[in-house]
PATIPA-333398 format. One record per residue (C-alpha): x, y, z; residue in one letter. Coordinates in steps of 0.001 Angstrom, whole numbers, plus 500000, padded with zeros to 6 digits. Layout:
<recs>
XYZA...
</recs>
This chain:
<recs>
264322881055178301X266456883946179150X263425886203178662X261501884046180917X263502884226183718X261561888102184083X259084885826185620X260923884855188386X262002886741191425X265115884096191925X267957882932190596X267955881075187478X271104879120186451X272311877848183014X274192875458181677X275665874977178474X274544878449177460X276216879400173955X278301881675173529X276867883829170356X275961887206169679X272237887196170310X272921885650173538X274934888714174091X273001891151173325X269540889212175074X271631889183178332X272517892987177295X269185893956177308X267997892173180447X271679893710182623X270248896714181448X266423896171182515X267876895592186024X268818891475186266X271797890552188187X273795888798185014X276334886486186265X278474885170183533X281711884338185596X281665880914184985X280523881184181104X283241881296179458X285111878006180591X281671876210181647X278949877713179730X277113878422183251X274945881778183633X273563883103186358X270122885555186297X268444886981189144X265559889382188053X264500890249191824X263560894123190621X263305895367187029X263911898938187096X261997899988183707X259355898797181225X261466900332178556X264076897676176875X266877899449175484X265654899896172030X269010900366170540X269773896763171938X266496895227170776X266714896488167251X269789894179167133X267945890885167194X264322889415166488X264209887664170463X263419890935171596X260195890290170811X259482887259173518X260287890322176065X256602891157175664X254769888427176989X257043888074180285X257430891937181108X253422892306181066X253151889311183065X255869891186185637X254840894850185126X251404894886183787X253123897052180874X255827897225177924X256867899832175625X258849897710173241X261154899035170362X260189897064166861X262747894020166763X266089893524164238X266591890502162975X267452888801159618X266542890495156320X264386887454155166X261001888490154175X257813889583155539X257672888913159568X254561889685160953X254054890636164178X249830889766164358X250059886597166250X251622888027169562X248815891084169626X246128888505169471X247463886232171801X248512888611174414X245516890770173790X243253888065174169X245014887156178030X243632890769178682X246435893191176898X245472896452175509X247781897668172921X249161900415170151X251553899991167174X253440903034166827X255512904128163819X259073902503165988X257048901121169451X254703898554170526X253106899730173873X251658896770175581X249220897383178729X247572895016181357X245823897636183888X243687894940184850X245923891882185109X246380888903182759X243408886421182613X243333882618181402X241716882425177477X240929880403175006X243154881452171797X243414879889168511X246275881227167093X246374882877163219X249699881650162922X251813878899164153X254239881206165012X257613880176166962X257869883465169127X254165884308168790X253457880919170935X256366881536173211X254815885398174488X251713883400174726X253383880586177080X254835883018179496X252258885759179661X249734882929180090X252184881390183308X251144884381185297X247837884583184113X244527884358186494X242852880979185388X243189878243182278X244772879503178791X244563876741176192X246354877766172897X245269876163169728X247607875955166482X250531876721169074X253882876407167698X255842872790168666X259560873279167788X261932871759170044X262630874860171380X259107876307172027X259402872604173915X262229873176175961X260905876616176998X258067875131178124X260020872028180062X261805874587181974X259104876621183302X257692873707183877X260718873692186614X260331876648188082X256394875850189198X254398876355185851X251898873894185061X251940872973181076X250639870480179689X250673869166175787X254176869827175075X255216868924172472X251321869056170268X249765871899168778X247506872362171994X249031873806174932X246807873879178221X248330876472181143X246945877060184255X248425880325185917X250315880200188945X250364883031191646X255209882806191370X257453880869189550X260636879529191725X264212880099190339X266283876377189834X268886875294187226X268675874154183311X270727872054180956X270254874044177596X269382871383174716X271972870905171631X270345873362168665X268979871708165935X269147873902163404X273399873771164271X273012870230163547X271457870113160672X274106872831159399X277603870199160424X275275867649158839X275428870143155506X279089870312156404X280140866852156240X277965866090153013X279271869338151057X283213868490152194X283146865181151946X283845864005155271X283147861807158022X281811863534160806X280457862511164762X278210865237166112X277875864652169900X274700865030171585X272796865780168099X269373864808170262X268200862626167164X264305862687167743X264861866018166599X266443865374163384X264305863048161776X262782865326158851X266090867189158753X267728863641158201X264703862508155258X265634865429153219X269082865457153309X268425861753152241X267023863268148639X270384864754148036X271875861321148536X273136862245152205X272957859547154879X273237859730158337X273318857248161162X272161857678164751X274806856384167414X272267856701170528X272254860286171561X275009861019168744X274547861186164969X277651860099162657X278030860845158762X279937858468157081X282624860669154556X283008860362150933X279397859956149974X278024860458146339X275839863078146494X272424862332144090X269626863757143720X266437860623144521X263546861543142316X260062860139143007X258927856553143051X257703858073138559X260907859793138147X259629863077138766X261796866281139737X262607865910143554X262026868790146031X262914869943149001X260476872196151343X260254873746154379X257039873950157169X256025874587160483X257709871504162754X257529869101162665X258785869998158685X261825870677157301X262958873580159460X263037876871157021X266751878058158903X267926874682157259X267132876041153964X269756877282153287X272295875041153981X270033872525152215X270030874049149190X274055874678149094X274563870963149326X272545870673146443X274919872379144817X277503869768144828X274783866812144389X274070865075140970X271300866277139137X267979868902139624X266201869288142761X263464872226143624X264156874185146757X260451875415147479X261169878020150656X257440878110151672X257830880466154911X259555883231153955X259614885023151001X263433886991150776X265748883880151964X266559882822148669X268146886106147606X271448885166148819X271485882925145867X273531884679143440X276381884589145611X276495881023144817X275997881557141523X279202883743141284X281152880775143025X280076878516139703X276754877182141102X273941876789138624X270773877655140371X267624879298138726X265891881724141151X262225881220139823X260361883399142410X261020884777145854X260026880940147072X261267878683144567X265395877861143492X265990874952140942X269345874035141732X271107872018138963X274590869534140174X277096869249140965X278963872330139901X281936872833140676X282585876405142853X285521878751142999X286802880859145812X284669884556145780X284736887336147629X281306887564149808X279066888977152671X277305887485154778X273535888802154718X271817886716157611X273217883937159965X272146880715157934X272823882220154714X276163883167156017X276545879855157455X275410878445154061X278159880451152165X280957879322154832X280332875532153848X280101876415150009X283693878643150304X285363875325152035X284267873444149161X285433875269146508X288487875726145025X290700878322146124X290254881261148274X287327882529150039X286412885508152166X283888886391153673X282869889574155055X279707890662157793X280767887273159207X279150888884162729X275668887308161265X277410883961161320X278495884897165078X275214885881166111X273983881780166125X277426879581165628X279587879795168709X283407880235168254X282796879075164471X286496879331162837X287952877681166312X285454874351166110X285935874018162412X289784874605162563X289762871906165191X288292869505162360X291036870154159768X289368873738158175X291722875647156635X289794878958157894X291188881910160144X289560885290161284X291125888355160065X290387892395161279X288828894465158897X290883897580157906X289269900678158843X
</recs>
């Protein structure tokens, strides 16, 4: 959403933006580009103001981009805008293979010509966008989303086929919905858009993040405790909810509010023949693959086996050894597939944190082991949990930040 507002010549207002690193650096990169950022009122209010009325360069700052994998869903906006992008190849988390293929065809097939370069994408549209028909290789999250706003802008009808449907490929397309776009079949796996000539500026409530609910759902399980988490937008939970189920995790939804009940007995339900239970991850609406990890730490502490089968990438599972050296007893069978064998009982370790949801993962193991934890590289927990050590102090954590020593 904060790449989309590119589209717009007005001013676009937020509310309850979060306050986390990639949101940083995204609003970094767009200052840069030429936006009036307006973040007076974030802090205390979580409102942000953008006004892209001129963007002074095709050219995000690839020092900034190479920080996080958003920088990506610059693409589709900026031709849109410009007619052109010279992008610098994204950072993100160290998690596997993440190809890129899906946005080229999309945004080639809306009328993009482009060339992969050894650290660049350059991205052309001398001739303007134009409506297709595109049925995508991949359901891919950000793949879908340069599709969505390229296609806003577009001369004609774009239908996308196998489009992504997360809640938050839904919520991007709600808002520019707002601001004049016409979308329609949000929310399936066929998106119709019929390009408008401007998009208007306007306001937007930013959802609750599933994926952060799903984690304080981990939380309470692995700890123990009883937990309310406000605003948890349940419709998206459901899956999230089923498979914590199999680790003998229950949840109840309080209308827009979901409460876990403390001092459940974590088990492991096998199948309706008593075979081994599992726990995998797909395209939504599955098991969302950034739950993974949290998933599989709670298994940890739950009675008996259960297969973690990480279908979508193929390097998340390699933080598991760090479990391992807390006392967990997991089997790393292949890049995709982790038996995990409970409950064990963990020790305080010294660790890093290699991505945000492993590092996440690791935060909820440390507070349920015995002892001592600390964790280092904790700015990959900062770049998607807001004020992390603050909200879980406020719950009883024993946790605090310290400096690193030069």
């Amino acid at each position: 959403m904060l790449a989309a507002c590119l589209l717009s010549e007005e001013t676009i207002t937020f509310h309850n933006m979060p306050q986390i690193g990639d949101v940083h650096t995204m609003l970094a990169i767009l200052d840069d580009l030429g936006v009036t950022v307006n973040t007076d009122r974030w802090r205390g209010e979580g409102v942000v103001s953008l006004t892209a009325a001129e963007i002074r360069k095709s050219e995000p700052d690839p020092t900034l981009a190479r920080k996080i994998r958003a920088s990506l869903v610059l693409m589709g906006p900026m031709l849109a805008r410009l007619g052109q992008v010279k992008m610098g190849h994204p950072g993100g988390d160290p998690i596997g293979s993440r190809p890129v293929d899906t946005h080229f065809q999309a945004l080639g097939a809306l009328g993009a010509a482009w060339e992969v370069g050894r650290t660049t994408y350059t991205l052309s549209a001398a001739q303007g966008l134009h409506g297709a028909d595109i049925f995508l290789v991949q359901a891919s999250v950000t793949g879908t989303e340069n599709a969505i706003m390229a296609a806003v802008l577009a001369a004609g009808r774009t239908t996308i086929l196998n489009a992504a449907s997360e809640p938050h490929v839904q919520e991007l397309c709600h808002f520019l919905n707002k601001l004049g776009a016409q979308i329609t079949g949000v929310g399936s796996n066929q998106l119709t858009i019929d390009g408008v000539a401007r998009l208007s500026g306007g306001e937007h409530t930013i959802e609750s993040d599933y994926i952060e609910v799903g984690s304080y759902i981990g939380l309470a399980a692995i700890t123990g405790s009883e937990l309310l988490i406000k605003d948890a937008v349940p419709q998206h939970m459901r899956m999230t909810r089923l498979m914590f189920e199999r680790l003998g995790v229950r949840s109840e939804v309080r209308g827009g509010d979901l409460f876990v009940p403390g001092g459940q007995q974590l088990r492991v339900s096998y199948d309706v023949h008593g075979g081994v239970a599992y726990i995998d991850d797909a395209p939504w609406p599955g098991f969302p693959a950034d739950v993974m990890s949290i998933a599989l730490t709670v298994a940890t502490q739950a009675e008996g086996t259960i297969l973690i089968f990480e279908k979508m990438f193929d390097a998340r599972l390699f933080f598991v050894d760090k479990l391992n050296s807390m006392g967990a007893r997991i089997i790393l069978c292949d890049p995709h597939r982790a038996v995990v064998i409970g409950p064990a009982r963990l020790h305080g370790e010294e660790l890093s944190s290699p991505d945000i949801r492993a590092g996440m993962a690791l935060l909820l193991a440390a507070l349920s082991a015995e002892g001592t934890s600390t964790i280092f590289n904790v700015q990959q927990i900062d770049r998607g949990y807001e004020r992390i050590e603050e909200r879980l102090q406020a719950l009883g954590a024993r946790i605090e930040r310290q400096p690193v020593a030069d």
